[in-house]
C-alpha positions in Angstrom: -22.8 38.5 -11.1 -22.7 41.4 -8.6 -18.6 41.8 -8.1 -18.8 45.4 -6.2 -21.2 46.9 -4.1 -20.5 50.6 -3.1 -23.0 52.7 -0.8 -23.7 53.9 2.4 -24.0 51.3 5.9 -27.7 51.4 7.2 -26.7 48.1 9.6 -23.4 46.6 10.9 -23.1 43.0 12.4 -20.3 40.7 13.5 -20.8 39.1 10.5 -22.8 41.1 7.9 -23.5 44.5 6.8 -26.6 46.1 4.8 -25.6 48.9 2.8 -27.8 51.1 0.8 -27.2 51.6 -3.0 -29.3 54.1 -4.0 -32.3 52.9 -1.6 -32.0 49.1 -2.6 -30.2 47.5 0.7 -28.3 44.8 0.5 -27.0 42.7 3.2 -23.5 41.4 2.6 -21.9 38.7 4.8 -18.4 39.7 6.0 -15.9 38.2 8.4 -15.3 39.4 11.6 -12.1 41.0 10.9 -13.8 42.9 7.6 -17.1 43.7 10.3 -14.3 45.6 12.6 -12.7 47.6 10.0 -15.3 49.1 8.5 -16.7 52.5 9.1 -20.0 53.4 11.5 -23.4 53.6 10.4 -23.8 56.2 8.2 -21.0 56.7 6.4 -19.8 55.2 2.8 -18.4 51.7 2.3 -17.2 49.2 -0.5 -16.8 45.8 -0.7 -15.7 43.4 -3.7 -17.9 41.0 -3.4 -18.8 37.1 -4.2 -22.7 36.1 -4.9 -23.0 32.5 -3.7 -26.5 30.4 -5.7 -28.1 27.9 -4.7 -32.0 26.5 -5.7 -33.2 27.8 -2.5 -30.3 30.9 -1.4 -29.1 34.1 -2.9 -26.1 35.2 -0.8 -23.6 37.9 -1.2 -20.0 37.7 0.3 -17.8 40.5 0.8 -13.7 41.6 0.9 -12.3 44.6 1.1 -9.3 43.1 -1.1 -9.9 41.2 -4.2 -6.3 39.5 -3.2 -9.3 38.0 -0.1 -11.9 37.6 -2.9 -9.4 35.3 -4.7 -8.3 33.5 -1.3 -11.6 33.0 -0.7 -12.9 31.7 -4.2 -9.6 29.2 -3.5 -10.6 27.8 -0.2 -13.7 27.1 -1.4 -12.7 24.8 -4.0 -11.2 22.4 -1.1 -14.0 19.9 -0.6 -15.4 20.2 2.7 -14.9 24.1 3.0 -18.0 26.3 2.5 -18.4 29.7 2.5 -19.2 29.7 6.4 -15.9 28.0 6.9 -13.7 30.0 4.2 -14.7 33.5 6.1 -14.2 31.8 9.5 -10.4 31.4 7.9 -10.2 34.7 6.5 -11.4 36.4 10.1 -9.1 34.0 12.0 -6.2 34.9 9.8 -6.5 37.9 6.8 -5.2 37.1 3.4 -2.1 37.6 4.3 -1.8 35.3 7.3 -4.2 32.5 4.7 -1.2 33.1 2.5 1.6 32.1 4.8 0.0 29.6 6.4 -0.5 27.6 3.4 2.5 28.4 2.1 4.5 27.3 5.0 2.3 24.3 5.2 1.4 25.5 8.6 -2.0 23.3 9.0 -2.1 24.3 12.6 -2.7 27.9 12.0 -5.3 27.2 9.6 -7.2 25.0 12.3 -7.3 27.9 14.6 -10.3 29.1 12.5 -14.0 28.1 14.4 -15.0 24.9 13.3 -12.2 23.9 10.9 -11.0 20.8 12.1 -7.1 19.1 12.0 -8.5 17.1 9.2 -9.7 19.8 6.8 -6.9 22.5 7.7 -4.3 19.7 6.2 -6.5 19.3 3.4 -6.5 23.0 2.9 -3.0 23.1 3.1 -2.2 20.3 1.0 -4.4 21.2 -2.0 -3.8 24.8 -1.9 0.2 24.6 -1.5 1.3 24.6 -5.0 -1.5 27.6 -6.0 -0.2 29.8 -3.1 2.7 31.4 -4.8 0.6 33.1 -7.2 -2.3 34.4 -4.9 0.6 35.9 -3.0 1.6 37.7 -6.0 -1.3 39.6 -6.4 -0.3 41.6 -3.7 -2.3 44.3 -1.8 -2.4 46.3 -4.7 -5.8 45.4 -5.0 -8.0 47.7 -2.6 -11.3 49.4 -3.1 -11.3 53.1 -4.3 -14.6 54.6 -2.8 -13.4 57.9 -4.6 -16.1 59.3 -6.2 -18.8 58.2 -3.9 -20.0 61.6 -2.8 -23.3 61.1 -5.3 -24.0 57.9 -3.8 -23.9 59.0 -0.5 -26.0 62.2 -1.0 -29.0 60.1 -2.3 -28.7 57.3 0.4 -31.5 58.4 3.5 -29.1 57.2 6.2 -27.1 60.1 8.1 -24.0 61.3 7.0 -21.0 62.5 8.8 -18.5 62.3 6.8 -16.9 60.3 4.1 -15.1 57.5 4.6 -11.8 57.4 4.0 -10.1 55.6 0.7 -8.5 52.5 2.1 -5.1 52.2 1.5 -3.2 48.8 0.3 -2.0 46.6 2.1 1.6 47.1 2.9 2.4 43.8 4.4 0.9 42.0 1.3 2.3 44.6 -1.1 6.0 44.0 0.3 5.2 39.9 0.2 4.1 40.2 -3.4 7.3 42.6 -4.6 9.8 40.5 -2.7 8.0 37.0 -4.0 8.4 38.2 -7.6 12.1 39.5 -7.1 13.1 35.9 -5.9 11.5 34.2 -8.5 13.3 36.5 -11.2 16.6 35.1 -9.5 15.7 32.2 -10.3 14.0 30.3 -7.1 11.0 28.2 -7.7 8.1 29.7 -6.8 6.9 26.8 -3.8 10.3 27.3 -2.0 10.3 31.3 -2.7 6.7 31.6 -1.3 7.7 29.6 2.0 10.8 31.2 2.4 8.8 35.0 2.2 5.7 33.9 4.3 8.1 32.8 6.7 10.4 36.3 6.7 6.9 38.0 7.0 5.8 36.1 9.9 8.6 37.0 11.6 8.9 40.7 10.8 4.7 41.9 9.6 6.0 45.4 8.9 8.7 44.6 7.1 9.8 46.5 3.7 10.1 44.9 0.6 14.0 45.3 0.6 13.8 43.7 4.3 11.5 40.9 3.4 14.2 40.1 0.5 17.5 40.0 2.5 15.2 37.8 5.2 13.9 35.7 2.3 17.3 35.0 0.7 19.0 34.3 4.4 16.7 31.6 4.8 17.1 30.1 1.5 21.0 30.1 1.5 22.5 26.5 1.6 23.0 25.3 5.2 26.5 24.5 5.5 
């Protein structure tokens, strides 16, 4: 199983990139939001990454999370939802938007992906719901370091410019994951605490963790 794949970009597409590792290229299919983040030609990249077999296909996957990686290894369990459609969800939405969607049991969002019908977004929601809260924990701890990449790049032939930046965490999803684990240590259930942060998040995206927790625990206070 290939899980990482660290080296420099000889190609970029809007939904694939081949990178050289050490002059083997491989040619990793990304979503469109992963294809726009990542750097020119030239310069170094990582990806966690999911190999997909099949009799007659070898392909590899890639996320620049493994809190995506998981997302996506979920949304592929759903009958009906391939890997064509999972990264379709991914690029529509990012982990973090999958999260709250699903979560919320927000179908509609889900359907906003290309070719995911009404149908298969409530499916996706429905079987997904209950395994939400702990994705969302994971957090956006979870990045790829591309420290220490200064070898790889220096044997790869493509041009070099300079380094690419370390990507940093996710703040949204690291805020979502710190105030989802404080409500459940009150003593919430984890469904009803995962709706109630996906829907503070949704409301404020750059929200801090203490934020997302007041928000959380407004909307969870008994209507009276």
């Amino acid at each position: 199983m290939i899980g990482r794949i660290a080296g420099v970009i000889l190609h970029r597409a809007m939904d694939h990139v081949l990178i050289d590792v050490r002059g083997v290229g491989y040619i990793v299919h990304v979503s469109q939001r992963t294809a726009a983040s990542l750097p020119p030609v030239g310069e170094a990249c990582a990806l966690y990454t999911d190999l997909l077999v099949r009799e007659d296909l070898l392909q590899l996957f890639g996320f620049p999370t493994l809190l995506e990686k998981e997302w996506h290894r979920l949304l592929t369990t759903v009958q009906g939802v391939g890997a064509k459609a999972s990264m379709a969800i991914l690029g529509t939405l990012g982990a973090e938007g999958v999260g709250r969607a699903i979560a919320l049991g927000d179908a509609s969002a889900v359907k906003a992906a290309p070719g995911v019908g009404p149908k298969l977004a409530q499916r996706v929601v429905h079987e997904l719901k209950d395994k939400a809260p702990a994705v969302m924990a994971l957090g956006g701890a979870l990045s790829v370091d591309t420290s220490g990449m200064d070898d790889v790049i220096e044997r790869a032939p493509a041009p070099r410019k300079t380094s690419a930046p370390k990507p940093q965490p996710s703040a949204s999803a690291s805020a979502t994951a710190e105030a989802l684990s404080a409500l459940i240590n009150l003593g919430y259930g984890q469904g009803e605490a995962a709706a109630a942060v996906a829907e503070a998040a949704g409301a404020d995206e750059g929200a801090t963790t203490p934020a997302l927790i007041r928000a959380s625990l407004k909307l969870l206070a008994p209507k009276g």
